[in-house]
N, C-alpha and C positions, 0 to 999 in steps of 0.2 A: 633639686628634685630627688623624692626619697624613690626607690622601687618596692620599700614596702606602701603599701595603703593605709590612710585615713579615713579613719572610721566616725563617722557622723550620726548619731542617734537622731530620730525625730528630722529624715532629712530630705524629706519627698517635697515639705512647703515651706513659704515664708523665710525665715532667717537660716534653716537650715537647707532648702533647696539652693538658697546665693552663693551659700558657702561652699557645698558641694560643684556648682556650679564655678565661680569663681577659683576652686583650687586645682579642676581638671584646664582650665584655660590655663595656667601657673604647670602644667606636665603631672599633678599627681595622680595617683589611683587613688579612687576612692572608695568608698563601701557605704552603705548608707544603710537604716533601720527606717522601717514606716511601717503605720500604723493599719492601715488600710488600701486597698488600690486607689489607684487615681491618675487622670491620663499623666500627669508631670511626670509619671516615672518611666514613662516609656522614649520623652526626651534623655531622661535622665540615660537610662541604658543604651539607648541611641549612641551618645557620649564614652561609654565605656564602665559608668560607675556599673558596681556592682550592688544588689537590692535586697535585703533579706529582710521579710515580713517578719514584725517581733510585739508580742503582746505581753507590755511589762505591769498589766494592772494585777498580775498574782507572781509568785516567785516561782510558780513551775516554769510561766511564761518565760520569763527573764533568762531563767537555767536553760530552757527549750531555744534560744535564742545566743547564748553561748555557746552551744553545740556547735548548732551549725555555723555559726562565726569559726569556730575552731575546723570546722570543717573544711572551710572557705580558704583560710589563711593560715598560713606559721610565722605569719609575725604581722606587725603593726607599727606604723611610723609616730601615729596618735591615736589617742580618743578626742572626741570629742561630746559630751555629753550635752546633746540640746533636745532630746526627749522632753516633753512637757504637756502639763493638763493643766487646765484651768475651771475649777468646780465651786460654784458658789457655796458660803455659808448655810446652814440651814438649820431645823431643829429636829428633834427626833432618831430615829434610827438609820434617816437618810446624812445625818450629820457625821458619823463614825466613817459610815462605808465611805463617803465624800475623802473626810481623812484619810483614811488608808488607802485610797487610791491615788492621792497626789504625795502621801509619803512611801506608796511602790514606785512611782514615777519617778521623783524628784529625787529621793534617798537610796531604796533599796536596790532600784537596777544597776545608777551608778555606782554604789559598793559593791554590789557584788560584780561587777562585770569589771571593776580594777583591781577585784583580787583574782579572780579567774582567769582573765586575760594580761596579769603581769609579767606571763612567760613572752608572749606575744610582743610584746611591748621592751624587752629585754634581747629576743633574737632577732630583733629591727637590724642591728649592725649598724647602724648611723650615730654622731655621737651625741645627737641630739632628739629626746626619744619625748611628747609632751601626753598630761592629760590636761585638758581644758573642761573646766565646767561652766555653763549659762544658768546664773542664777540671775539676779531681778533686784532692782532699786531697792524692792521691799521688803529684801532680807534683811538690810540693817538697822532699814526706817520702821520696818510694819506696815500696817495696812487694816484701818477701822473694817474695810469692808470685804476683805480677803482674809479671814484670819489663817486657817488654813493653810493657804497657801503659801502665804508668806513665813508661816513657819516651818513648813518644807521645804523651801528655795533657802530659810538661814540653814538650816538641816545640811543641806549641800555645801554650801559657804563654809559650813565648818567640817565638811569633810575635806576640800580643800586642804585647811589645814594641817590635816590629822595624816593626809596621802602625801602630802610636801612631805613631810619630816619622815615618813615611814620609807619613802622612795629615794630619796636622797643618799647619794647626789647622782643617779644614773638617768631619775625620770622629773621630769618638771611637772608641777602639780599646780595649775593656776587657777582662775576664774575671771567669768566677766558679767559684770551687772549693768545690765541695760535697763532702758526706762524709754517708753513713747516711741520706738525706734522708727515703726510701722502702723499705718493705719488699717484697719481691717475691711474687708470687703463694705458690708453696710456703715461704716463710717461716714456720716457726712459731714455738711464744712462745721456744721454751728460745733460740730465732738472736736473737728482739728483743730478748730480754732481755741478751744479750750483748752485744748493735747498743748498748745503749743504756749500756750500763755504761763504752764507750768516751769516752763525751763526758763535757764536768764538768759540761752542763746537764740530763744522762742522760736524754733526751728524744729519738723519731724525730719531729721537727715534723710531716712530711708537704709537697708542692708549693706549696705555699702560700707559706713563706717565700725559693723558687727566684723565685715572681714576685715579691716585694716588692723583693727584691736587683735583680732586670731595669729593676721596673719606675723602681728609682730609678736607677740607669744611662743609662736612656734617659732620665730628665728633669734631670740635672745638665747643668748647661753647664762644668763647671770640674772635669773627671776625664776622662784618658788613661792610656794604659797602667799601668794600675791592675788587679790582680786581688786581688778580694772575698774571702775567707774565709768560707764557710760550713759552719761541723764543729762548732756546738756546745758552742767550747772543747776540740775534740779533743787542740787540740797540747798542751795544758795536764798531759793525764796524760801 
């Protein structure tokens, strides 16, 4: 257990509420970023995490969202980056702004909030110090129907790399690519069944195994710019 906090972007639902969830049961302090209210955050503080509202669809946002991070804390155990939009393709002048809002999300917070917060991340005093990035099956496959998107989550994949070798060897710089992990609210069976026909282990695990990948990232000492594979065996079909 660190006494500094982990910081978790995008961390009020879904893959990042688990996580959050699941590292305060483990003793850590947490911090978490969300987008909007919502009752999860009020278990969440219940808990002890700590909550700061962050709107990274402009770079004032993002910058307005370092602040008070810095305000919050003088150091950091991790990042975790799992902020995330998902905006369809489209045509027209809704097709740029669509872009530039999954490549503020997916690219520009994450870089700027590990350069700004690499002091943080340095005065942990632990000797194990990580950033973790959630990128997506699609960064290395693509995606006929995401373009977009998927080329903002490689966007990240290869910052990954770019932060492993800049940080080295004091901060680990990894990532993890999931695929199918969780069904969504309106999902129904004919969608699972399909979700699940993708993989060779034809299985939707559920968040559970998002944190077993995390949680072994954060306790290796011997892995850098490394991104995990989470699909189940998707590339396989």
């Amino acid at each position: 257990m660190s006494a500094a906090p982990i910081l978790i972007t995008g961390g009020a639902q879904r893959l990042g509420r688990h996580c959050a969830e699941r590292l305060c049961d483990d003793g850590h302090p947490v911090i978490i970023s969300y987008r909007r209210e919502r009752p999860a955050l009020d278990a969440l503080r219940e808990r002890g995490v700590i909550t700061l509202p962050a709107d990274f669809s402009s770079e004032a946002g993002i910058r307005d969202f370092i602040t008070r991070l810095r305000d919050t804390t003088d150091a950091l155990r991790a990042i975790v980056h799992n902020a995330s939009d998902w905006l369809p393709d489209t045509l027209g002048e809704e097709a740029g702004a669509n872009f530039e809002q999954l490549f503020r999300v997916h690219m520009l917070a994450p870089y700027l909030i590990n350069l700004e917060a690499h002091d943080l991340l340095e005065a942990c005093g632990e000797p194990l110090r990580d950033i973790v990035h959630m990128t997506d099956y699609v960064a290395a496959h693509g995606s006929r129907k995401h373009l977009a998107y998927a080329a903002s989550k490689a966007g990240l994949e290869n910052l990954t790399l770019s932060f492993a070798a800049r940080y080295a060897p004091t901060i680990q710089v990894n990532a993890i690519a999931p695929a199918m992990i969780m069904l969504g609210e309106d999902d129904d069976e004919a969608y699972a069944e399909k979700a699940r026909a993708k993989s060779a282990l034809g299985t939707i695990p559920g968040p559970g195994v998002v944190y077993e990948s995390l949680r072994y990232l954060l306790d290796s000492r011997y892995m850098t710019g490394v991104t995990l594979p989470l699909d189940g065996g998707r590339h396989l079909r």
